[in-house]
N, C-alpha and C positions, 0 to 999 in steps of 0.2 A: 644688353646689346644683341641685335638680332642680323641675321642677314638676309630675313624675307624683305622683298622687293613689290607693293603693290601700286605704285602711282609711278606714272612718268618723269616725277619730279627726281625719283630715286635713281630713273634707271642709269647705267653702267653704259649700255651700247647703244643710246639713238634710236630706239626703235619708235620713235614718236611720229618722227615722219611716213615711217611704213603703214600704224596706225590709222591715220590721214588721207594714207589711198586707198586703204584697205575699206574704210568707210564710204569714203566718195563713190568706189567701183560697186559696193553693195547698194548702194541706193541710188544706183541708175540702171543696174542688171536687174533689180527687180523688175522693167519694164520690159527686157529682152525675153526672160522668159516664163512659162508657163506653169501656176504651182508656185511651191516654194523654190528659192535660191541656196544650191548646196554648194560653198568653198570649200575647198581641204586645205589646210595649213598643212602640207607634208613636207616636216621638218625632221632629221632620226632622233633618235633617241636624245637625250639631255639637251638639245639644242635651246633651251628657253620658250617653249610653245607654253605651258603652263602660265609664265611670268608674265610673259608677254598679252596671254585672255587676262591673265589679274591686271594686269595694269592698265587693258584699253578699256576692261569693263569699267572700274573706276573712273578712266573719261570719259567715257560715253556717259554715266551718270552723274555727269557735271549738270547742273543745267546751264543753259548759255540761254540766252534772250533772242528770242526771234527764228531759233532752230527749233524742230521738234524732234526729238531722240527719241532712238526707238526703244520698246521694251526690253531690257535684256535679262535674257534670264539662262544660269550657267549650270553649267551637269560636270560632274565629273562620271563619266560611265563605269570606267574598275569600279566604282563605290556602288554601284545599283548590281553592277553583275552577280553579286551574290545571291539576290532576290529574283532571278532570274527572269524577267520581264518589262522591256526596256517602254512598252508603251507606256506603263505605272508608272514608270521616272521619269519619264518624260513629258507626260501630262500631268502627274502629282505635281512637278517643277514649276509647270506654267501656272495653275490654278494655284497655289500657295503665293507666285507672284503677282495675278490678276486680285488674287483677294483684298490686295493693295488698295485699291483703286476701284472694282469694280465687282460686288459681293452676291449682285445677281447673275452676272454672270459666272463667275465663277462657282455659285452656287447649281448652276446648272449643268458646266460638267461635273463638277462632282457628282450629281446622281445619277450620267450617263458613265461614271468611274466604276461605280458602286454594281451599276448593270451588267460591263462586260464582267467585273468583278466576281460575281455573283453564278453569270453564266457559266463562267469558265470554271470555278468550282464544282458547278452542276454536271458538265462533262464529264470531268473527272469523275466525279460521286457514282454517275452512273456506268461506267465500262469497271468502276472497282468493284462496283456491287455485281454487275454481271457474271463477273471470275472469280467472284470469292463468296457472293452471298452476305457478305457485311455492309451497312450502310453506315458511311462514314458519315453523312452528316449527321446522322442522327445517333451518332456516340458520342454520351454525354449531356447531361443535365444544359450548360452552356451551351452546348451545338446546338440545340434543341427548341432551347431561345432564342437563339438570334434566327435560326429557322425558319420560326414562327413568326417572327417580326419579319424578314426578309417577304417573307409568303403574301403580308398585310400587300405590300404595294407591288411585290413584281408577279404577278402568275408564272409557276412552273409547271413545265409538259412534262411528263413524266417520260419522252423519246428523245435521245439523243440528238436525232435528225430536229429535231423544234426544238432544245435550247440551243444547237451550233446557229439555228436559224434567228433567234433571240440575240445571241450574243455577238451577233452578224449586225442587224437593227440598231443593239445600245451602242458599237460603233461607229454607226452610220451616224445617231444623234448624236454619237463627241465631237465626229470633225463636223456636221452642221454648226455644232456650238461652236467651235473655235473660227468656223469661218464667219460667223453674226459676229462673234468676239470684233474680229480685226477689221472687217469691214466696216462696224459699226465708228472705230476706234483714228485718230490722225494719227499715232504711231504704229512704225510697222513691227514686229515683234522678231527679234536676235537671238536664234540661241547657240551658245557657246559651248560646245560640246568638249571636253579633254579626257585623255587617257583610254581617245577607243581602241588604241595598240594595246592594252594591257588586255585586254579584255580575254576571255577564255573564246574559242572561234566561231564558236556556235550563237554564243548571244553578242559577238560584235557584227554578225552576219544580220542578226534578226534589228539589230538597231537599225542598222543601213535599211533593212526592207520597212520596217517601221516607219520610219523616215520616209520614205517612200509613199507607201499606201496609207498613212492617217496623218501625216502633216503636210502634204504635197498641197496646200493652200498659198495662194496668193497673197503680198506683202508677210510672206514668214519667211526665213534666211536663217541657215544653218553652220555656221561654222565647226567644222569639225578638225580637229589638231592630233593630227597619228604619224605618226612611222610609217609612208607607203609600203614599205617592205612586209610591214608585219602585219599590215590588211591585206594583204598580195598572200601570204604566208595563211590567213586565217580562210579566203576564203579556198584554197588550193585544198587546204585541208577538209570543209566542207564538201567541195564540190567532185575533187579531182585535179590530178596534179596537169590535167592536159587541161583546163578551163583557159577560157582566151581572158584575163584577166582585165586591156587594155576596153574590150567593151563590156564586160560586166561593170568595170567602176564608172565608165560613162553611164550606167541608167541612174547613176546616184549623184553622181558629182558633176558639178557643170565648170567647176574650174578648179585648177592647184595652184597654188602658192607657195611660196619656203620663206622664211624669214631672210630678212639679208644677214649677209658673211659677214662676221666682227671684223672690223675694221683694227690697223695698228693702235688707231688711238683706244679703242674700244679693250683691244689687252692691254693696253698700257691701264687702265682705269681698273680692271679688273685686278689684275696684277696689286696697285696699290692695296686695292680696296680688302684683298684676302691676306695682303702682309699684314696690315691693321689688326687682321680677323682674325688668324688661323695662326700669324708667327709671334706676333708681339702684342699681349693686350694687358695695363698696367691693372694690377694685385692679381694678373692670373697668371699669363704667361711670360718668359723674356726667351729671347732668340742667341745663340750662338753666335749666326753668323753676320756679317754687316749689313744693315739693313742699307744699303748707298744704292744712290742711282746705276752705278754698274751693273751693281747685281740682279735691278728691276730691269734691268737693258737686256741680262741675261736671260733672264725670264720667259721678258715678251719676245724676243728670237726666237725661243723653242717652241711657246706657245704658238704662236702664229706658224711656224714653221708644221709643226705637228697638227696641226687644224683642229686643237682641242674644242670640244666643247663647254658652255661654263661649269658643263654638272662635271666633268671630267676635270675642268682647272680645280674646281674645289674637291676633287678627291685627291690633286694631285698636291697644294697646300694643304689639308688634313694631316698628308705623310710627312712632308716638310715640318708641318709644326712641331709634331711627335721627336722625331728624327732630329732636330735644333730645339730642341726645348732645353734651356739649361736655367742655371742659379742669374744671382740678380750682379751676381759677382766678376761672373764669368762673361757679359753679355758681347757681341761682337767680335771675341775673340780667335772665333773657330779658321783656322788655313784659309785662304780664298780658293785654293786648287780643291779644297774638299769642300767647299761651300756651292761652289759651281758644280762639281762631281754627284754632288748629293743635289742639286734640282735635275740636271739631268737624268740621272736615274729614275727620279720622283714621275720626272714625266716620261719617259719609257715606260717604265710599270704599269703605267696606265693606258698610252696608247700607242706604243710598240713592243707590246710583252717579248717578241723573238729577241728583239735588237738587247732591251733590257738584260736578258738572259746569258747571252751572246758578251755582252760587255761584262757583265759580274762575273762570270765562268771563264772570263780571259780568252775568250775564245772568239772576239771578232774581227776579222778579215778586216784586212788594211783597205784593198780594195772596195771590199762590200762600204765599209764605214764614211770611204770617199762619197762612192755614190749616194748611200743615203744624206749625207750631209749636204751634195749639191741639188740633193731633188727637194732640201725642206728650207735653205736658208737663199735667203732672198741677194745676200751679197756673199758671192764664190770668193770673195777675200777671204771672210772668215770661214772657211773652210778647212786650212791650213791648220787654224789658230786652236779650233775645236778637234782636228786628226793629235794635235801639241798634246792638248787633254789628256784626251784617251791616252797616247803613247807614254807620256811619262806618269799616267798612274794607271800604268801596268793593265788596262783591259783591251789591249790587243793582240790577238794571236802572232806571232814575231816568229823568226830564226833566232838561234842560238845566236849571240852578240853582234845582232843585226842593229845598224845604226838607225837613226832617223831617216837619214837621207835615205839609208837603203829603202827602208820602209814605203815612203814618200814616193820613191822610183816605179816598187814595186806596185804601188794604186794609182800610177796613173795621175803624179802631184810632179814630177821632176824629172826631165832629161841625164841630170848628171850622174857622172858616175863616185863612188865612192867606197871605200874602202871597209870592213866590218870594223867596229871602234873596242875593237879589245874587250869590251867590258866596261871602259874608262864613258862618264857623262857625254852627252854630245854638245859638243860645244852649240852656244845658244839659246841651251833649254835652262841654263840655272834658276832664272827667273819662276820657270814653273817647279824643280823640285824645291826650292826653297817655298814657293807657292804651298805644297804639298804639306812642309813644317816637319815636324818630326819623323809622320809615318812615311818613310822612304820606300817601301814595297806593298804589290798587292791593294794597292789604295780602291779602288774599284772595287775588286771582291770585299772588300771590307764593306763599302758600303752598301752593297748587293746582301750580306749578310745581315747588317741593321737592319735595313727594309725590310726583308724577309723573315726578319725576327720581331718586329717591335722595338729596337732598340735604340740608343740615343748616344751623341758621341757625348766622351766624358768632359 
């Protein structure tokens, strides 16, 4: 059982139709502008920008009858940055896919590949040999050979100024070749750029200008899927933190995008789809608590409420699974008050660490807990119901034999007035400590300390 996602057919959230404009809009801006067409998918982090190239790549290389699809060919950039030079992953990418189809041409950047290749070693060779007096090419038996073979077909100058001026030329003959390429060619060629946010700053810098100055050809379209923040971040650090970033990313990009917002139904499917996954999967796992529609009702409130991302919902079921993992004996058993106690939390930990904290440390504001709960759930009814929570397992900061009501009064839930309750249950709430089962105190911190531990209710 797996839970990579690469066709439409699989997906979770509808993104089939975004696909659909996303293609129609690229292949009419090809005519608007000049050069290649650069989108940005700037989605943050986990949002699905990855899933989402897997899966449109996949249709787009449907063939359909009577359409012509264009070439697509995908990069992941973190994976070439270590090699640090984005023009060689990015024209190695294309020619490995024109070799498809089309062996002379692609045979021909290859040896204007092999040229700047060659040049720019040359460079090198010579500023190391002037400061040190070692020639590296020529350490070595091997170096020595291909040297000599290299020498057969390219003339080297022995000045710096004439290979930068060479390897300026082999250049010039790549993007000649890719523009006979695609001119020559009825499809227009796509490339799918991912993970230029990860990239170190300096070579997600030189991608973008690469992009720029040797693919800026007509009928080519660049899709690129980053984190605006952490190209905004990368090039600040390049350039200076006073850079006007707003028109430095226009010399590159000509339009932004974002995936659309998961819709309810979209966590609802989500939701199912990682109970299957993550809680319950038969001769591996069995779950604690009840796997019922309630509890997925639970779920997708918080989730939606909390504007998770999917990589975030699946971190936030990873803990759940761990945290509810029980025997084949025990399955469903666990409290509903601690079953709901413990998704909450699972998703605090993840994307409201203070609030998380705040509730396991017993130390969150009646107050504070109101307004966050009306700023993230869509019906202020359940407001009350979720403050019930918290309050009768113990993760709110209280007065000394402060009643509900008090509490309630004191955030901003209740006009009336009411009396401190002795110590004695509030009338009302049975339903949640019996909810709760046996552990009557501290129920919160308790599961603030599983999480925090790895541990699992018994």
């Amino acid at each position: 059982m797996t839970m990579k996602i690469t066709t439409f057919e699989e997906d979770l959230l509808g993104l089939n139709n975004f696909a659909q404009r996303l293609e129609r809009f690229i292949a009419t801006e090809h005519d608007f502008v000049e050069g290649s067409l650069v989108v940005a998918l700037s989605s943050k982090y986990g949002a699905g920008k990855t899933t989402f190239l897997q899966m449109w790549k996949s249709s787009l290389e449907v063939p359909d009858a009577g359409k012509v699809k264009p070439i697509v060919i995908s990069l992941n950039a973190w994976e070439s940055d270590y090699y640090g030079d984005p023009l060689f992953a990015i024209a190695s990418a294309m020619i490995e896919r024109i070799d498809e189809s089309d062996k002379d041409s692609a045979g021909t950047l290859k040896e204007a590949m092999k040229d700047i290749g060659w040049f720019g070693v040359a460079i090198g060779s010579q500023m190391v040999e002037k400061a040190t007096g070692i020639k590296p090419a020529e350490a070595g038996m091997s170096a020595k050979g291909k040297k000599k073979e290299r020498n057969e077909t390219v003339p080297l100058h022995h000045d710096t100024f004439a290979i930068y001026q060479n390897r300026r030329d082999a250049m010039k003959k790549l993007k000649e070749g890719i523009e006979k390429f695609v001119a020559a060619s009825d499809q227009k060629v796509l490339f799918l750029v991912d993970e230029l946010d990860r990239c170190r700053p300096d070579y997600a810098i030189d991608y973008l200008e690469t992009i720029k100055h040797i693919f800026d050809i007509n009928d080519v379209a660049f899709v690129l899927a980053a984190d605006r923040q952490q190209l905004e971040n990368s090039a600040k650090m390049a350039f200076g933190q006073d850079l006007d970033f707003e028109e430095y990313y226009r010399k590159f990009v000509h339009r932004e995008v974002t995936l659309p917002p998961i819709s309810e139904s979209g966590y609802q499917k989500l939701a199912e789809k990682y109970v299957d996954y993550y809680l319950k999967r038969e001769g591996f796992r069995d779950c604690s608590m009840e796997l019922s529609h309630s509890r997925l009702d639970n779920v997708t409130e918080l989730v939606g409420g909390l504007k998770l991302t999917p990589r975030q919902i699946q971190e936030v079921f990873r803990i759940l699974g761990h945290l509810l993992h029980t025997s084949d004996d025990k399955q469903g058993t666990l409290p509903w008050c601690i079953a709901v106690g413990s998704i909450i939390m699972a998703m605090l930990k993840i994307g409201e660490s203070e609030m998380f904290h705040s509730l396991g440390e017993q130390q969150l504001d009646p107050k504070e807990a109101v307004s966050f709960l009306q700023n993230r759930l869509e019906e202020n009814s359940h407001v009350e119901w979720w403050l019930s929570l918290f309050y009768t397992g113990d993760g709110l900061k209280t007065i000394e034999n402060e009643s509900f009501e008090e509490v309630k009064r004191r955030a901003g839930l209740s006009n009336e007035t009411a009396s401190p309750a002795k110590g004695r249950r509030d009338e009302g709430l049975s339903q949640w400590y019996l909810g709760w089962g046996r552990k009557q105190s501290d129920q919160f911190s308790q599961i603030y300390e599983k999480i925090q531990q790895v541990a699992q209710w018994d």
